[in-house]
C-alpha positions as CSV (number, residue, x, y, z in Angstrom):
1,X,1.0,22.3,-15.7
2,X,-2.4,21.8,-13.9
3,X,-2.7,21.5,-10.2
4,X,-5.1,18.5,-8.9
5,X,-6.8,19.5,-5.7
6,X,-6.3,17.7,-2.5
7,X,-9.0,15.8,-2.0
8,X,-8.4,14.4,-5.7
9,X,-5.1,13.6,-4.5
10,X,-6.1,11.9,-1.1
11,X,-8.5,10.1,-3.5
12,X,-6.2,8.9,-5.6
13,X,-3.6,8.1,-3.1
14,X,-6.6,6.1,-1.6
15,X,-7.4,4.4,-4.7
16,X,-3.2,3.3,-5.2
17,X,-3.4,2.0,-1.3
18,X,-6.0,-0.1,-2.3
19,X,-4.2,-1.7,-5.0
20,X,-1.4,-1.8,-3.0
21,X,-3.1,-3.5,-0.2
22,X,-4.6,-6.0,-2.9
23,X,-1.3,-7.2,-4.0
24,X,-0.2,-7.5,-0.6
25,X,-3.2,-9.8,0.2
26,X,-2.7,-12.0,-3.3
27,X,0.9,-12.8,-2.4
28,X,2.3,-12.2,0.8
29,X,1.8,-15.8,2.1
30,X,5.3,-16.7,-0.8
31,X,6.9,-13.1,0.3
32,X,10.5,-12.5,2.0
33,X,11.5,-9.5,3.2
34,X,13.1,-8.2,0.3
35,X,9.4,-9.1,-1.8
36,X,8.1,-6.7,0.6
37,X,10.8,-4.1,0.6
38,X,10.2,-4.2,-3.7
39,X,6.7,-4.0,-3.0
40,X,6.9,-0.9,-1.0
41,X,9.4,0.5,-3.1
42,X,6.8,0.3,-6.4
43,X,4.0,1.8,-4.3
44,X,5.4,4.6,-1.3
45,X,5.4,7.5,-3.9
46,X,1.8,6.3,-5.3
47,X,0.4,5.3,-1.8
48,X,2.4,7.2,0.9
49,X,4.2,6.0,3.3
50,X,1.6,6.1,6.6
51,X,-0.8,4.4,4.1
52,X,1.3,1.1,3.3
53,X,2.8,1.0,7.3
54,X,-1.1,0.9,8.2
55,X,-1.8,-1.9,5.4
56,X,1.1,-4.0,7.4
57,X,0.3,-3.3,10.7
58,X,-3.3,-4.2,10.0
59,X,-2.0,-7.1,8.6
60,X,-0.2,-8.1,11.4
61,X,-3.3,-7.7,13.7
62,X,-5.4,-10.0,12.0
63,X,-6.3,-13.9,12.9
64,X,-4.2,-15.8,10.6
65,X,-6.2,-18.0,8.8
């Protein structure tokens, strides 16, 4: 089994907020709660868990448009 190093896996937990934060964007307008609850279920072991609560709470701070 081969260990990744932790910057590669800050860099890819990065990369999966990202993604995470880009499906967010494309659909949260139609979500409910339990949308979001799904969606944080697919991505809290890919993401982490401060990532995606910083992806809402930004979310929540911007203008809404």
């Amino acid at each position: 089994m081969s260990e990744i190093s932790k910057e590669e896996q800050m860099k890819q937990m990065d990369e999966a907020a990202a993604a995470a934060e880009a499906e967010l964007n494309k659909n949260y307008i139609n979500w409910t709660a339990s949308d979001v609850v799904a969606w944080w279920s697919v991505w809290y072991l890919k993401a982490g868990h401060k990532r995606l609560g910083r992806i809402l709470v930004a979310k929540g701070r911007k203008p809404k448009s």
